[in-house]
C-alpha positions in Angstrom: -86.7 46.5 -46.9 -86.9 43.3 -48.6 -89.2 40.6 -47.0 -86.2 38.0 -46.9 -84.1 40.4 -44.5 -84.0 40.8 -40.7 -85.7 43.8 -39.3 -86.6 45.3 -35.7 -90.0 46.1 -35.6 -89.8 47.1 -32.0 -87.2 47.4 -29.0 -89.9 46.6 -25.8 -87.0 47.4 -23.3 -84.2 45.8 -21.1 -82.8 45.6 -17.9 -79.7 44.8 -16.2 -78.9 41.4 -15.2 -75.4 41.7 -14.0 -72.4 44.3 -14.4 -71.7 44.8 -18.4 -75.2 42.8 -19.4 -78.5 43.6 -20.2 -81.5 41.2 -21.0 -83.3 43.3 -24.1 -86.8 42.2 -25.7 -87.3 43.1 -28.8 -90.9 42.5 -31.9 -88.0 41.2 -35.2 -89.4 40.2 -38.3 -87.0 37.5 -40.8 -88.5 36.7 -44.3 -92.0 38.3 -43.0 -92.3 36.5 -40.3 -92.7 38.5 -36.8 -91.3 37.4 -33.5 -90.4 37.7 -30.1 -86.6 37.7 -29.2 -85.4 37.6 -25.3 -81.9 37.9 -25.4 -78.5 38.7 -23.5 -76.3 41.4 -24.6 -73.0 42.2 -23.2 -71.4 45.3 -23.3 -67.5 45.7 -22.2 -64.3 47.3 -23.7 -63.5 44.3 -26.0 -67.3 43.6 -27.1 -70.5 45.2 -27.0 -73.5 43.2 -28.6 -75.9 40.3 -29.0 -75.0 36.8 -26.9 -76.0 33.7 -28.2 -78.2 33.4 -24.7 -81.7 33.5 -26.0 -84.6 32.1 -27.5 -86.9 33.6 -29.9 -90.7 33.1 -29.3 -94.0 33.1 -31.5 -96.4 36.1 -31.1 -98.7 33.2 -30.3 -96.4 31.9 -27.2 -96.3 35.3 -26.0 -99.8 35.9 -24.8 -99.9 32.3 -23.0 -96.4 33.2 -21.5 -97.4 36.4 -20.2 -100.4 35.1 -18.2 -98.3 32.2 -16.4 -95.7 35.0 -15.6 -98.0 37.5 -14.4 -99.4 34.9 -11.8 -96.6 34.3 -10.4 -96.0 35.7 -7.2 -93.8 38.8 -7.1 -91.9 37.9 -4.3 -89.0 35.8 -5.7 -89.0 33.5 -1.9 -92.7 32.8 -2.5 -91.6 31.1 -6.1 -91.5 27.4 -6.4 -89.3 25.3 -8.7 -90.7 23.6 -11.4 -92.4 23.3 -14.9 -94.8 26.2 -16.1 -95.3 25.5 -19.4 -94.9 24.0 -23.0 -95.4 25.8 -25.9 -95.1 24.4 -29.6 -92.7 26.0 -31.9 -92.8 23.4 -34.5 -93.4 19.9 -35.0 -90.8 17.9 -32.6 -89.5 21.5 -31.0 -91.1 23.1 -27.9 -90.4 25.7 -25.6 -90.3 25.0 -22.1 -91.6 28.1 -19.3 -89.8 26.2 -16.0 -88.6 27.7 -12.5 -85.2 25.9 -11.7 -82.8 26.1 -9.1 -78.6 26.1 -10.6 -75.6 26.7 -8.0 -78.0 27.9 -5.6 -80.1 30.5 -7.1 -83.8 30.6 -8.6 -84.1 31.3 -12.2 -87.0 31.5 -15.2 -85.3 29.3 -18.2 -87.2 29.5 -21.4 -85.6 27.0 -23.7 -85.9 25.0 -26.3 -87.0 21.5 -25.8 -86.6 19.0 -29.0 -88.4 15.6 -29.8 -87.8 13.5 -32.8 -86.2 10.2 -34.1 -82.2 11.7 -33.9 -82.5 13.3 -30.6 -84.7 14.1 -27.4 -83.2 16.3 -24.9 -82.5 20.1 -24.2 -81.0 22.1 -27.4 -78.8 24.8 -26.5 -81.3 27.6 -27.4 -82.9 29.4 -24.1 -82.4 32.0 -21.6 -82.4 32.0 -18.1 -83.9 35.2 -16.3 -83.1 35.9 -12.5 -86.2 36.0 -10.6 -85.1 38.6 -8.5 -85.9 40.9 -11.4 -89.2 39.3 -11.6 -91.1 43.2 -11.9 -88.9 44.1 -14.8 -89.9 40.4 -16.2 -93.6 40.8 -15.7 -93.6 44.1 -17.4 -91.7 43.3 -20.3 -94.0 40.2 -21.2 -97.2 42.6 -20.7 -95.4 45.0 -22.8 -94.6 42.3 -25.3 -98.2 40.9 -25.2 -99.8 44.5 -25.4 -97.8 45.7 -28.4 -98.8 42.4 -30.1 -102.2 42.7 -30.1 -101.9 46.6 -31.0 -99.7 45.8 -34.1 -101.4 42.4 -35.5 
């Protein structure tokens, strides 16, 4: 395959986030560059497929990721709100590890967090993963992490 094309170099796994969506991670490569790619898919009578709910995430990202998510406690009442982490994608664009409450309900929101001279504010690039699923989380992150460092 040619190095300027998108490839999956690995599906890690999924799981269900409501009825007709998954949340799938997945190693891509895009003009030989490898990443990490966290993202909703949707499958229904009408359309079955990638969302544009997502973020995609440096192999670097991943291993520092994985170690704030596998500290956190796996009981989703014993998780507090707030910022986890900020993690450099490039220069004026970060990702952003937070805990956050919306309508009620606890979630994980990795987004993308953007800093230079035409704008400084939230871009719409991120995902937000129910922490009630927080085992299926913790193992797709270690699975993530683990196949990195096997497949360098």
């Amino acid at each position: 395959m040619a190095e300027s094309s998108f490839q999956i170099l690995a599906e890690i796994g999924s799981f269900p986030v409501e009825e007709g969506s998954i949340v799938k991670f997945s190693v891509d490569s895009f003009k030989g560059h490898k990443y990490i790619s966290v993202r909703k898919y949707l499958t229904s009578d009408t359309y079955s497929g990638p969302t544009k709910a997502g973020i995609t995430l440096s192999p670097e990202m991943i291993s520092k990721i994985n170690e704030v998510i596998a500290a956190l406690p796996s009981d989703p009442k014993e998780i507090k709100e707030g910022e986890l982490g900020k993690y450099a994608k490039k220069q004026g664009l970060s990702v952003i590890l937070r805990i956050s409450s919306y309508m009620g309900t606890f979630g994980i929101d990795l987004r993308q967090w953007q800093e230079d001279e035409t704008y400084t504010g939230w871009t719409k690039k991120g995902i937000r993963l129910p922490v009630d699923k927080m085992a299926e989380i913790k193992d797709l992150f270690a699975k993530t992490d683990a196949y990195l460092k096997e497949n360098k």
